[in-house]
C-alpha positions as CSV (number, residue, x, y, z in Angstrom):
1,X,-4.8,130.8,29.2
2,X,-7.7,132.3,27.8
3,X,-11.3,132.2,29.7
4,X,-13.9,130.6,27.7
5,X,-17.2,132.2,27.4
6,X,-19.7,129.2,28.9
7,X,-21.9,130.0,26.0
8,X,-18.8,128.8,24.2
9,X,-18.4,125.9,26.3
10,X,-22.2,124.7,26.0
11,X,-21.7,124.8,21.9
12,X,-18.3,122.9,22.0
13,X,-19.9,120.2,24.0
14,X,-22.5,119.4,20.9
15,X,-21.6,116.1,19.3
16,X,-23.3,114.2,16.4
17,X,-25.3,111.1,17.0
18,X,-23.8,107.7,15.6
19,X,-26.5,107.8,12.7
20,X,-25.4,111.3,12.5
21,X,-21.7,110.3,11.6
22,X,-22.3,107.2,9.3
23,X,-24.2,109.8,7.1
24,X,-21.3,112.8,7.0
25,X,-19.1,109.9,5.8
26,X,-21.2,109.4,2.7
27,X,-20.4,112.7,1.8
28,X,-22.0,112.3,-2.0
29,X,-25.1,110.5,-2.7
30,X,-28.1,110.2,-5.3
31,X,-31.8,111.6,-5.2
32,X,-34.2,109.7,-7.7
33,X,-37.1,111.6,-8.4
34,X,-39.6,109.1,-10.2
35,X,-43.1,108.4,-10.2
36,X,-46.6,109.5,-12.1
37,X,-44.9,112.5,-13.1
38,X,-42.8,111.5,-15.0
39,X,-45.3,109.9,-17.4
40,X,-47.5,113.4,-17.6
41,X,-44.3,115.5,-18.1
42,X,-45.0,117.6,-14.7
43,X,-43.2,118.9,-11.6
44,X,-46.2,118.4,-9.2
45,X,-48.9,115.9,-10.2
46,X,-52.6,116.7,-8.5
47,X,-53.2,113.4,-7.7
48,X,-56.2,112.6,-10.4
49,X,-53.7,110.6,-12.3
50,X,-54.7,107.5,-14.3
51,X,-52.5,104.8,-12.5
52,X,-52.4,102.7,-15.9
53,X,-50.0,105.8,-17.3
54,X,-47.3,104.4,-15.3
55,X,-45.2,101.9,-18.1
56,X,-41.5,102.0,-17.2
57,X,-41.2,99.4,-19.9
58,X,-37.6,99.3,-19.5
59,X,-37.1,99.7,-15.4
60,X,-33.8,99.0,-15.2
61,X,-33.0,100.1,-11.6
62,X,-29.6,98.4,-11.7
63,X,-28.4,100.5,-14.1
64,X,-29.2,103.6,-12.0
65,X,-27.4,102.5,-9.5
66,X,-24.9,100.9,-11.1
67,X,-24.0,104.5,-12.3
68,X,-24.4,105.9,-9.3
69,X,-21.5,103.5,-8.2
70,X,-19.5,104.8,-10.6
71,X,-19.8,108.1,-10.3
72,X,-18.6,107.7,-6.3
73,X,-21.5,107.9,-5.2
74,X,-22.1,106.0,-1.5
75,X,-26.4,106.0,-1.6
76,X,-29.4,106.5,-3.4
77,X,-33.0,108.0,-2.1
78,X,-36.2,107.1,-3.8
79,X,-39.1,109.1,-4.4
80,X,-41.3,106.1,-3.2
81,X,-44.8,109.0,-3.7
82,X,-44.5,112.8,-4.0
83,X,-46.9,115.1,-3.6
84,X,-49.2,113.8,-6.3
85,X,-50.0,110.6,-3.8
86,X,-48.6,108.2,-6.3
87,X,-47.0,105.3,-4.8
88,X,-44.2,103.4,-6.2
89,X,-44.8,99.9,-3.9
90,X,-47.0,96.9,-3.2
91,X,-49.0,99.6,-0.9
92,X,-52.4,98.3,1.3
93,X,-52.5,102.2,2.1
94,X,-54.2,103.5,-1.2
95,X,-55.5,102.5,-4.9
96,X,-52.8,105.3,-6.4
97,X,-50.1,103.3,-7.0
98,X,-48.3,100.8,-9.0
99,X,-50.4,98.0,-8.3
100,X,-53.0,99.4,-10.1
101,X,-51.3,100.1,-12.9
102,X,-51.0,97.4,-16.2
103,X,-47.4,97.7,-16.0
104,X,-45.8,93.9,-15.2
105,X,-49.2,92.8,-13.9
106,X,-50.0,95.4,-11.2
107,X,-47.5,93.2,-9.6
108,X,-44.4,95.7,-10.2
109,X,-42.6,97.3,-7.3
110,X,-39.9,100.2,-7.8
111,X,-38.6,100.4,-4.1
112,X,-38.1,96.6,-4.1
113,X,-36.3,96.9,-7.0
114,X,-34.2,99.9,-6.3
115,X,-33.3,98.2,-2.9
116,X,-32.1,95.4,-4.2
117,X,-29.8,96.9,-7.0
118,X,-28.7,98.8,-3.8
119,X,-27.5,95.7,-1.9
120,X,-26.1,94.4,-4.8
121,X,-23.6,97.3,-5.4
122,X,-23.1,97.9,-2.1
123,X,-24.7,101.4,-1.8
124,X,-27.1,102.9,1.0
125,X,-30.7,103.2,0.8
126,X,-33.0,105.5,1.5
127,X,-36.7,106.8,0.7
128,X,-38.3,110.0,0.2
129,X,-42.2,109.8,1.5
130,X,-44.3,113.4,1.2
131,X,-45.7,114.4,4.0
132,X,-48.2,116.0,1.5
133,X,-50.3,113.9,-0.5
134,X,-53.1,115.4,-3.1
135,X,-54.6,112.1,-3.6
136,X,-55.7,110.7,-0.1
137,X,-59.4,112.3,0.9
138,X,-58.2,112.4,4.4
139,X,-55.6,114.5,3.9
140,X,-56.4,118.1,6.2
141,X,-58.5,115.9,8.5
142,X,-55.9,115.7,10.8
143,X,-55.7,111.9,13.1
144,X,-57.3,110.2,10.1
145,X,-54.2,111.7,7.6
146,X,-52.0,110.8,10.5
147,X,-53.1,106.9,11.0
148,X,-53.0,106.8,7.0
149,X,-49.1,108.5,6.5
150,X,-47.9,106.2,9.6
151,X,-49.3,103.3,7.9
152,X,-47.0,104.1,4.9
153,X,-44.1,105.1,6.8
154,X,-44.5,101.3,8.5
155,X,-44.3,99.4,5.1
156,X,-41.1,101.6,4.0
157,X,-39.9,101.2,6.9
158,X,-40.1,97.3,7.4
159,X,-40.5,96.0,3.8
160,X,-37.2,96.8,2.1
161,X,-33.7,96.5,4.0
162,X,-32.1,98.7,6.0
163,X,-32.2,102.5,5.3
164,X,-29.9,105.0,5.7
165,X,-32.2,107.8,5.7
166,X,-36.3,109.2,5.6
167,X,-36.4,112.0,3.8
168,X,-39.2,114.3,4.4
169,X,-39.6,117.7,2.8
170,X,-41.9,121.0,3.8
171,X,-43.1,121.7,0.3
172,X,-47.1,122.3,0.7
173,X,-48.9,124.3,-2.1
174,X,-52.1,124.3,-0.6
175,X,-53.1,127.7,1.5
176,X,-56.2,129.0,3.9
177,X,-58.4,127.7,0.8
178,X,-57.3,124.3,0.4
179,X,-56.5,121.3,2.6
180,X,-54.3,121.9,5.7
181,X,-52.9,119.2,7.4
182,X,-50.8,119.7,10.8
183,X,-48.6,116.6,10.7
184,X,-48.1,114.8,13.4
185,X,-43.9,115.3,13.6
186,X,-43.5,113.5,16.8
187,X,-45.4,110.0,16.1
188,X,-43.7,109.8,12.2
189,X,-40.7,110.7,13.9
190,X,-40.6,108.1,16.8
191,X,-41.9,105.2,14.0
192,X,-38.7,106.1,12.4
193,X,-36.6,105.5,15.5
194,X,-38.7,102.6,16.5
195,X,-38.1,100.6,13.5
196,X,-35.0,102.2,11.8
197,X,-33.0,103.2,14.4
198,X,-29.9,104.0,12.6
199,X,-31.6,105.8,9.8
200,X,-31.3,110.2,9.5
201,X,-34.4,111.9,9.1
202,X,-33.8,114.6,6.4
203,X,-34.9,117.8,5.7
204,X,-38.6,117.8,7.8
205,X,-36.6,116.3,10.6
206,X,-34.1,116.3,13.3
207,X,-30.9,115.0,11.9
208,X,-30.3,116.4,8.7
209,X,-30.4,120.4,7.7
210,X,-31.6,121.5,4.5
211,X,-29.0,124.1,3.4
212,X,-31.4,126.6,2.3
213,X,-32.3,126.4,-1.2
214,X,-32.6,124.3,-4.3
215,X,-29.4,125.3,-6.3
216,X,-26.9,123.6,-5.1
217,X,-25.3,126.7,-3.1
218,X,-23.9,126.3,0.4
219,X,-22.8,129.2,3.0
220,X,-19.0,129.9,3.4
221,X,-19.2,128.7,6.8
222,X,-21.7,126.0,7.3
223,X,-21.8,125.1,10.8
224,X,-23.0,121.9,12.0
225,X,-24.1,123.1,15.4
226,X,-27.0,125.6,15.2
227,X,-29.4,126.8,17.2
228,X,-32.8,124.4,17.8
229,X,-35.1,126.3,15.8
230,X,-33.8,125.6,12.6
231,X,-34.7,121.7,13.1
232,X,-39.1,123.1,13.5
233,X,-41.0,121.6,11.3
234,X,-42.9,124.8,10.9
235,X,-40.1,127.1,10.4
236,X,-39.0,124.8,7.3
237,X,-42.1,124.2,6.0
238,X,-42.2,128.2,5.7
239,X,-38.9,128.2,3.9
240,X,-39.9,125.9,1.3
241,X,-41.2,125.9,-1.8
242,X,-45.1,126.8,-1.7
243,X,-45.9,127.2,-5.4
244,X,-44.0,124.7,-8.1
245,X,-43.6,127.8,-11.0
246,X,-41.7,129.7,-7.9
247,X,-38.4,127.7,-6.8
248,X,-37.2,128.7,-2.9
249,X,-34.8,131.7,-3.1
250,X,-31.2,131.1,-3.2
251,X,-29.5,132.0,-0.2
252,X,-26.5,134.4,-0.3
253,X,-23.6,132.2,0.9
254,X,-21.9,135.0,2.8
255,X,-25.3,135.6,4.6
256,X,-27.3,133.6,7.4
257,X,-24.6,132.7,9.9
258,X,-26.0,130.3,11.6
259,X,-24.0,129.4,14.3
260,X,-21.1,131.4,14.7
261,X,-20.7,133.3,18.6
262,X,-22.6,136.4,17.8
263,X,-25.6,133.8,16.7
264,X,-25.1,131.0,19.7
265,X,-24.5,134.2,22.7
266,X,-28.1,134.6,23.4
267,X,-29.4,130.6,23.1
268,X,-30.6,128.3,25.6
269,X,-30.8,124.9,23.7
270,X,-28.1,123.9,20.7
271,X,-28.2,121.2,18.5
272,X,-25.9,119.2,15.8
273,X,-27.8,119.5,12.9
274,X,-24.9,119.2,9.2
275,X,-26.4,120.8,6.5
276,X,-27.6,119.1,3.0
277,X,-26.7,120.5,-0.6
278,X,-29.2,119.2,-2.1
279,X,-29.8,119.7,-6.4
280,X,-31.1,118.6,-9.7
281,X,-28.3,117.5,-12.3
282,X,-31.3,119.3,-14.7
283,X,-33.6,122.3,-14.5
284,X,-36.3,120.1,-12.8
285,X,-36.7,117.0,-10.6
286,X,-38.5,114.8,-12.8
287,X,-37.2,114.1,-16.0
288,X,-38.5,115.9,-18.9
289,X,-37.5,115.5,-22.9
290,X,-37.8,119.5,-23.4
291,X,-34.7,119.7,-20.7
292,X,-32.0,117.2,-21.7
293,X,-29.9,120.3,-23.2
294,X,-30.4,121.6,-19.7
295,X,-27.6,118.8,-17.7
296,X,-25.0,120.9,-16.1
297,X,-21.9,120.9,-17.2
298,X,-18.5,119.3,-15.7
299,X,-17.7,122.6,-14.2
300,X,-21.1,123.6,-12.2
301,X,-21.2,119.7,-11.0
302,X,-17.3,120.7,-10.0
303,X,-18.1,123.7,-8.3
304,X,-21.5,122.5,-6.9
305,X,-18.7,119.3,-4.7
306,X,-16.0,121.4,-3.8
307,X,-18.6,124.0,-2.2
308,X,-20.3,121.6,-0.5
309,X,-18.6,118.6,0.3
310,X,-15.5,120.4,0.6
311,X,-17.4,122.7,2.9
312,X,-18.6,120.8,5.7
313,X,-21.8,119.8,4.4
314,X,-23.1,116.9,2.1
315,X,-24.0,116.5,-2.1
316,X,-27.4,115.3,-2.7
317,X,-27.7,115.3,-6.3
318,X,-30.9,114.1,-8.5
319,X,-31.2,112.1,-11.6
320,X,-34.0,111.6,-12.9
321,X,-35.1,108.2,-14.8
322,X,-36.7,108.5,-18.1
323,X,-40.6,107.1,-18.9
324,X,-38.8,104.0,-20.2
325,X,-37.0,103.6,-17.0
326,X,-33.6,104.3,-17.4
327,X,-30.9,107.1,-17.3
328,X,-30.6,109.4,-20.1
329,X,-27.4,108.9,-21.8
330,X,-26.5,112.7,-21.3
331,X,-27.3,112.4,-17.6
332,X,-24.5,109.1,-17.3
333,X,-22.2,110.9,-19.4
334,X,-22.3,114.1,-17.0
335,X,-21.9,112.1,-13.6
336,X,-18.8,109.8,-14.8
337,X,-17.3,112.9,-16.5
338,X,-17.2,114.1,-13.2
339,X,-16.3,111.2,-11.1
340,X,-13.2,111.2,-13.5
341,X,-12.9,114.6,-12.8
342,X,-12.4,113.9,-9.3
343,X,-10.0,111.0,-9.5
344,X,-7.7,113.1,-11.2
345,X,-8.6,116.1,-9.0
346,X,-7.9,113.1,-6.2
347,X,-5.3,110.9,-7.6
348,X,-2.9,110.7,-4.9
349,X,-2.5,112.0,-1.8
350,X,1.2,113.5,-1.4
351,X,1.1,113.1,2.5
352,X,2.6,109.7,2.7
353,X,5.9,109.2,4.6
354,X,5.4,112.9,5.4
355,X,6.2,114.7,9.1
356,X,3.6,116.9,11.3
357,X,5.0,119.0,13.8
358,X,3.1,120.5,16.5
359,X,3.5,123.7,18.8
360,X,1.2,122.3,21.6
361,X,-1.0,119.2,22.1
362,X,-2.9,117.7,24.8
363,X,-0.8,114.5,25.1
364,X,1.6,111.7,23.5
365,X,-1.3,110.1,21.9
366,X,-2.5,113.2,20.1
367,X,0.7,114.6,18.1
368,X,0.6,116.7,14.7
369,X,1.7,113.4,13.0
370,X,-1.6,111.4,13.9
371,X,-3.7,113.6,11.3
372,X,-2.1,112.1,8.9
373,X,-3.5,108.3,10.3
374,X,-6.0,107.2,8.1
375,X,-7.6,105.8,11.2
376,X,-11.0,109.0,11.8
377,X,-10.2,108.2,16.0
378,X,-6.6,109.2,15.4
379,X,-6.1,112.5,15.7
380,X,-4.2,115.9,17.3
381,X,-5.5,117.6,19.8
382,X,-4.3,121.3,20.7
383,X,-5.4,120.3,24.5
384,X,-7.0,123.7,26.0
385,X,-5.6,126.4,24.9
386,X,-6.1,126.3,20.8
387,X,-6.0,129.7,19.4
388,X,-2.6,130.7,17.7
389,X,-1.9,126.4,17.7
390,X,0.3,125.4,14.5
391,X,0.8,122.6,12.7
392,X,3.7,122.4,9.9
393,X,3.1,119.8,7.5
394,X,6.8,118.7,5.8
395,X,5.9,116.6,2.4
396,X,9.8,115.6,2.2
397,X,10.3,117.4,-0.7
398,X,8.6,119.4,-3.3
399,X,5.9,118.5,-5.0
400,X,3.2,120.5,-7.4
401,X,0.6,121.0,-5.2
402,X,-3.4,122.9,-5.2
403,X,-5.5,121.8,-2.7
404,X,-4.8,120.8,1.2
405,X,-8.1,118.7,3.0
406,X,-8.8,119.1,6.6
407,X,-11.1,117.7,8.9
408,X,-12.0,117.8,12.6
409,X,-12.6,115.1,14.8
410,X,-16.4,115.7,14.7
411,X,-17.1,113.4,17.5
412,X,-15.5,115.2,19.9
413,X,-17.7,118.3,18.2
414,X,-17.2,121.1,15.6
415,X,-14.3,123.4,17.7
416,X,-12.2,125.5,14.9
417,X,-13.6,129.2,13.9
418,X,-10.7,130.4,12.1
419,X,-7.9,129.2,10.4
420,X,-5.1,129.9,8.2
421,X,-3.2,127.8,5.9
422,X,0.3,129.0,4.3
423,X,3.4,127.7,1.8
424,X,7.1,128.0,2.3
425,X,8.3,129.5,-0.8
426,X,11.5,131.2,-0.8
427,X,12.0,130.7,3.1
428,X,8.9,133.0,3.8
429,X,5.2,131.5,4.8
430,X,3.0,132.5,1.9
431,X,-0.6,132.5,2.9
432,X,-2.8,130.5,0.7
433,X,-6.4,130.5,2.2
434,X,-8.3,131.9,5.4
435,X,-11.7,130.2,6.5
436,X,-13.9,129.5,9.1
437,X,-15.0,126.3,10.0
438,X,-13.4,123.0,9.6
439,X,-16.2,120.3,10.9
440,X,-16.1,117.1,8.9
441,X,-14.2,118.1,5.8
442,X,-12.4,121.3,4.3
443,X,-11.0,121.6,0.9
444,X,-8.6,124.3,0.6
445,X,-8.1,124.9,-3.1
446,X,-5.6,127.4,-4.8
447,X,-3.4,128.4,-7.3
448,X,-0.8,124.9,-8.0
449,X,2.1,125.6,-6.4
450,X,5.5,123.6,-6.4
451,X,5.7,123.0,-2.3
452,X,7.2,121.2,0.5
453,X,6.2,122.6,3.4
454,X,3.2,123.9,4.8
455,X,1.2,125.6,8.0
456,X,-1.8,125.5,9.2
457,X,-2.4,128.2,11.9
458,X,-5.7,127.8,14.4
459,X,-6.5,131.0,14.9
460,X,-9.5,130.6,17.0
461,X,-11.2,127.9,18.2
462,X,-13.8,126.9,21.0
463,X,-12.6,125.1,24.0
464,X,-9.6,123.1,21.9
465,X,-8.8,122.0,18.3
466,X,-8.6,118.6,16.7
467,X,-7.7,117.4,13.0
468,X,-8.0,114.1,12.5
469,X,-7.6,114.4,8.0
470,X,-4.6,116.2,6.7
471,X,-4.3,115.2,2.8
472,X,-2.3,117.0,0.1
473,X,-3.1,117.2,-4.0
């Protein structure tokens, strides 16, 4: 039996919080960028907006979710203000918001209404609230800034329903010669946890990573247990976007390990921190006329899932509401062309009545056969010594066949670095795919092949291996 490096031991020990695992299982879920801006046809308002320019004559909040729903989609987050200050609520906090605007009265409130669409279709909600805010005077005054953003956070936070999630980003465009503010990370976050306790804090916060960049691309092996740096506020705020004509750099996804043994050797404090994917349906955030040639196509919406939710991390993706309050057309087209995509891609999943056969396992109760229990606490385990485990999957007979899904048993922590999956054809094991991690979902796509058996080697893993999905398309 191998000895395990207690380096190696302290990351397999890392498990997600129970917040942290009601988010992975959304998997796919909406960003609506909304507000001021999208009545002055900008990216990042200044804050000197004329309230009354806010007219969604039309708001119509059920039909963005309502789309959402149809599109598989499991939540929705809310630009309740941006950067411009502009808030989309019944605030006490500030005269830049909807209240002072002509629209229904002054009486009008987005986030109620986008909350209670939610609850009707059965969808999680969430809200985005910018730390930055180029509207309020005391903003780069420092306790004053802090009293005034807590006061908002506490009407989000106990005005509207449950949320799923407070999303927070680093975005700041204003340098030595403009107003600084050093946020207070510690109070917003422990308001949070106060009143919404089973709510993730995204992006410029401890539960949820931002993978890196704007564009949709996610690292070949996206590892959900990384060293505690990458949660400082600083250290993201430094990553992101500083100047709104100069989007953050893409990352390379075959670069930045972040948490494979070379990167974990030499630190003292882990954490499990499952990267966002987070995007624009088009060019921009906020919806702009000039861009509705600019929706991405069926096949980068494809490509943008498979690499993300089929790589261990999660698909935020933004649509952006017109002035009149309302999807575009082109937008709603594009997302149920690719929720059909899916249930095609998805249709049926060859595994039933199937057989799983094991080479090792830590007991009775954790056989080859319970990954294939639709029940997430079912599931094999190798028991402790994993590398060079195998798992044969027999369908019963052939079937035309291009993509196998995995997925660990998370709560037991992200264990498998390398595996190998392989057909029978011809009586010889004909490797399909190699890949790193596993964590809460893998899709293995290749070339459709007419199969009946398959293997799935563990080629390295931490202190033991689980897999608690096994599906075949």
């Amino acid at each position: 039996m191998k000895t395990t490096p207690d380096y190696v031991k302290y990351a397999a020990s890392i498990v997600p919080s129970e917040r942290q695992l009601r988010w992975q299982q959304l998997e796919f879920y909406a960003f609506f960028h909304f507000g001021i801006n999208t009545f002055t046809d900008a990216e990042w308002g200044n804050g000197n907006e004329d309230p009354d320019l806010f007219q969604p004559e039309k708001l119509d909040c059920r039909q963005w979710v309502k789309t959402c729903k149809l599109a598989g989609m499991r939540g929705v987050i809310l630009t309740a203000k941006h950067h411009d200050g502009f808030c989309l609520w019944q605030t006490k906090t500030t005269d830049h918001s909807v209240a002072a605007s002509s629209w229904r009265g002054g009486k009008g409130d987005v986030v109620a209404e986008c909350a209670a669409a939610c609850r009707e279709y059965g969808l999680q909600f969430g809200v985005y609230l910018s730390p930055w805010d180029r509207h309020e005077e005391t903003y780069g005054t420092g306790a004053a800034y802090d009293e005034f953003y807590l006061a908002q956070l506490r009407e989000l936070l106990t005005g509207y329903g449950q949320l799923f999630c407070v999303w927070m980003d680093g975005a700041c465009g204003e340098g030595p010669n403009g107003r600084k503010q050093h946020y207070d990370w510690a109070r917003y976050y422990a308001l949070i946890r106060k009143l919404q306790p089973n709510a993730v804090i995204s992006i410029s916060g401890p539960d949820v990573r931002w993978c890196g960049n704007e564009a949709g691309v996610c690292r070949s092996s996206e590892w959900s247990v990384v060293p505690y740096w990458h949660s400082e506020a600083a250290r993201i705020a430094a990553s992101s976007q500083q100047d709104v004509t100069k989007p953050p750099k893409k990352i390379n996804p075959t670069a930045l390990d972040l948490g494979s043994r070379k990167v974990i050797k030499h630190c003292s404090q882990l954490i499990w921190y499952p990267a966002e994917v987070d995007v624009s349906i088009r060019k921009g955030w906020f919806y702009h006329a000039s861009e509705d040639l600019t929706v991405k196509t069926l096949d980068k919406l494809l490509d943008i899932y498979y690499k993300s939710v089929g790589a261990n991390a999660s698909f935020l993706l933004n649509i952006p509401p017109t002035p009149e309050g309302t999807l575009h057309k082109q937008d709603v087209e594009a997302l149920l062309n690719l929720d059909a995509q899916l249930s095609i891609d998805f249709n049926e999943n060859l595994v039933a009545g199937s057989t799983v056969t094991e080479d090792r396992r830590r007991d009775a109760a954790h056989t080859g056969q319970r990954a294939l229990d639709p029940d997430p606490e079912k599931y094999w385990h190798s028991g402790e010594n994993p590398d060079g485990a195998t798992l044969i999957l027999d369908l019963g007979e052939e079937f035309d066949i291009d993509k196998i899904v995995l997925g660990e048993h998370i709560r037991t922590g992200q264990q498998i670095e390398a595996f190998t999956l392989y057909a029978e054809q011809g009586g010889k094991w004909k490797r399909l795919c190699k890949g790193t991690v596993i964590g809460h979902k893998r899709i293995c796509r290749f070339e459709e092949i007419r199969v009946r058996r398959f293997k799935l080697v563990i080629e390295q893993a931490r202190c033991f291996a689980t897999l608690s999905l096994l599906e075949a398309y």
